[in-house]
C-alpha positions, 0 to 999 in steps of 0.5 A, a space after each residue: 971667434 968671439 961667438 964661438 968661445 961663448 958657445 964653447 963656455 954654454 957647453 961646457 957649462 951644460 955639460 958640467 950642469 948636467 953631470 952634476 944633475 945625474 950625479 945628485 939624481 943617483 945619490 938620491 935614489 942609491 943613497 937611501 937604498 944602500 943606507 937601508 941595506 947596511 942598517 938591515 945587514 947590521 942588524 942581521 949580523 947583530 941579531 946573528 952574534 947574539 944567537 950564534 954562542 947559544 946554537 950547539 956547533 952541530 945545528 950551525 950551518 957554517 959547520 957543513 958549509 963553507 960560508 955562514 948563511 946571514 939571518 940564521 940567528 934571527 929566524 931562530 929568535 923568532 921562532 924562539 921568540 914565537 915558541 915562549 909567547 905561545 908556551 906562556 899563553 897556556 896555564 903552565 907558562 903563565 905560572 912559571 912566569 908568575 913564578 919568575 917575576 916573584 923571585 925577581 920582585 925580591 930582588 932589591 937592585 934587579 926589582 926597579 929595573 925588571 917593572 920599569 922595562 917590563 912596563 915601557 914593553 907593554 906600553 910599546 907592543 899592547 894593541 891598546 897601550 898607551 904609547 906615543 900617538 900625538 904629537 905636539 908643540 911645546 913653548 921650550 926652552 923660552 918663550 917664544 921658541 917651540 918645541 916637538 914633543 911627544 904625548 903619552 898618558 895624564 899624570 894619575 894618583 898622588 902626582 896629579 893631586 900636587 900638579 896645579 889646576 887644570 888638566 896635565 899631559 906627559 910629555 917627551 921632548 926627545 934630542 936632535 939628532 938621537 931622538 932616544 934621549 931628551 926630557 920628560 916633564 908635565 904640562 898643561 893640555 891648553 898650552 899645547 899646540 897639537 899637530 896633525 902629523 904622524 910620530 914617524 914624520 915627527 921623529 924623521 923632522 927631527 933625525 933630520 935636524 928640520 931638513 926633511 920637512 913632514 909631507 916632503 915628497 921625495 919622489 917629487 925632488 927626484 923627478 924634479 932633478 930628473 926635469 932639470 937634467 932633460 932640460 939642461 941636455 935640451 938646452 945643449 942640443 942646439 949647440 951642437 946642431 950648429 
């Protein structure tokens, strides 16, 4: 009797091994899919709200049909998008930009704000900008403890005459979990430690609060508790032969 209980209790602990090994299976593989899809879905709505009030009701496809068609408002931002690049490519767009950006340069308030945008745009999307592309490790807050940051362009002018001797880096320390705020500070290349990954793993390393380390392979985790399940269900088999 005493034997039979035990491979009672092997079972039922195999059985309940298993099931917890395809549930984390299936949250592994749904859990990115769905997370995906509702970040893309909101975006979409978003983008569509946004066009929605500048589209004449007649053009709107929910007025001959009776649902809204989703990714309308974002296919006619980008082909207004598309439009306004090509207009500006040509003589007559550079001149009416020209043209806006001296009505904004006079504006006292709207000024500061319109360069600094207009210079973190350009810096983004230029082929040959200046964005981030290294990443690095910064001794901060203390000694000791380091840091990932982000690198950009060298201090020029007037702010690399009054840093002190040697050569300076920018640097951007974002915050975990919301990597869009941080510090921004100068310093010394020598006392950084550049790292061979990518800004896209650096930035996943810290939405992820050093859970999801650079060159993880989810794949691996996945077919890993796909082996753990097999075996758990080999092990059961046995049992139930007897």
């Amino acid at each position: 009797m005493a034997a039979d209980a035990e491979k009672l209790s092997a079972s039922q602990t195999s059985a309940a091994g298993r099931i917890r090994n395809y549930f984390l299976t299936g949250l592994v593989v749904a859990g990115p899919v769905l997370i995906t899809a509702y970040l893309s879905w909101s975006f979409i709505n978003w983008v569509d709200d946004l066009v929605r009030p500048f589209i004449p009701a007649m053009y709107r496809p929910e007025t001959y049909l009776p649902w809204p068609i989703p990714g309308t408002g974002l296919v006619i931002a980008f082909f207004a998008l598309t439009m306004l690049g090509f207009l500006t490519a040509n003589l007559v767009g550079r001149t009416l930009v020209e043209l806006g950006e001296s009505v904004l340069n006079r504006m006292p308030i709207v000024r500061p704000v319109y360069k600094t945008m207009k210079q973190i745009f350009e810096t983004l999307f230029s082929k040959d900008g200046s964005s981030f592309r290294t990443v690095a490790l910064a001794e901060f807050p203390s000694p000791g403890m380091w840091s990932l940051v982000f690198l950009s362009q060298p201090p020029v002018g007037d702010l690399a005459a009054k840093l002190p001797e040697g050569e300076h880096v920018s640097c951007f320390l974002p915050c975990t979990p919301n990597p869009t705020t941080g510090f921004f500070f100068y310093a010394k290349k020598a006392d950084l430690i550049e790292l061979d990954i990518t800004v896209e793993n650096a930035m996943t390393l810290l939405i992820s609060a050093g859970m999801v380390q650079p060159g993880a392979d989810a794949h691996k985790k996945l077919a890993q508790l796909a082996a753990t399940a097999k075996m758990a269900q080999s092990a059961k088999s046995p049992v139930i032969a007897k």
